[in-house]
Phi, psi and omega in degrees: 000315188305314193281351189267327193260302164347279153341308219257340156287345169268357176282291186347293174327281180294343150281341171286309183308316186306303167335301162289334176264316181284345157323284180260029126293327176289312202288332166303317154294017148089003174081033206261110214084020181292328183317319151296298195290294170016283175300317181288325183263000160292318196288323179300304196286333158290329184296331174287337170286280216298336172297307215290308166338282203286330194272344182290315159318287197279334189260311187235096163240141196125201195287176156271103164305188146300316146353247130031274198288356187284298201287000148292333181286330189276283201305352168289287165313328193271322203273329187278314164295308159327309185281340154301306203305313190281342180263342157300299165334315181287359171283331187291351181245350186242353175223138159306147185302129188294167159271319192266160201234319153339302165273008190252322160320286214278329144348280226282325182304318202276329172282321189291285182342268187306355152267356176288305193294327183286331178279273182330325161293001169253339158308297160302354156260349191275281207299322176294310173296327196291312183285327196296331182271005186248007224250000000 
């Protein structure tokens, strides 16, 4: 079991970090590559949910602490970014690049905006896992 929560934190870990980092490299950068990125960092987020998920199954069962409700507020916030990231995100992947440069502003505003929204919101998941273990 000891070596299964490892394992599963560290997948954890290592998908969040990617997540979270190449996040807020895009939102510095006006969202300039989501288009490479997009799918890699979907694919981090889910594995970071679906991970962060399963250690909440083995490490907190029972009533629910302060512990808990910090790092329910981070998993909330990581699930709410993600689902920004994808409705922003999905023009770089379901529409060709405009032609009209007219359209191509607001394009571009809309995917940076939402990697601006998503970084902050993983800041706040970082911070809530970071605080949960002290809480």
């Amino acid at each position: 079991m000891h070596a299964t929560i490892v394992i599963i934190l560290v997948l954890h870990v290592l998908s969040g970090v990617f997540w979270a980092g190449s996040t807020f490299t895009l939102a510095r950068t006006g969202g300039a590559g989501t288009e490479a990125l997009f799918r890699p960092q979907m694919g981090a987020a889910a594995v970071a949910v679906l991970t962060g998920g399963l250690l909440w199954h083995l490490l907190h069962r029972g009533s629910p602490g302060t512990t808990e409700y910090i790092l329910a507020a981070g998993a909330v916030a990581a699930v709410v970014a993600a689902g920004v990231q994808g409705i922003s995100g999905r023009w770089t992947v379901r529409k060709p690049a405009p032609a009209d440069q007219a359209e191509v502003a607001p394009q571009n505003a809309r995917i940076a905006m939402g990697q601006r929204v998503a970084a902050l919101l993983l800041a706040i998941t970082v911070i809530c896992m970071a605080a949960a273990r002290y809480a």
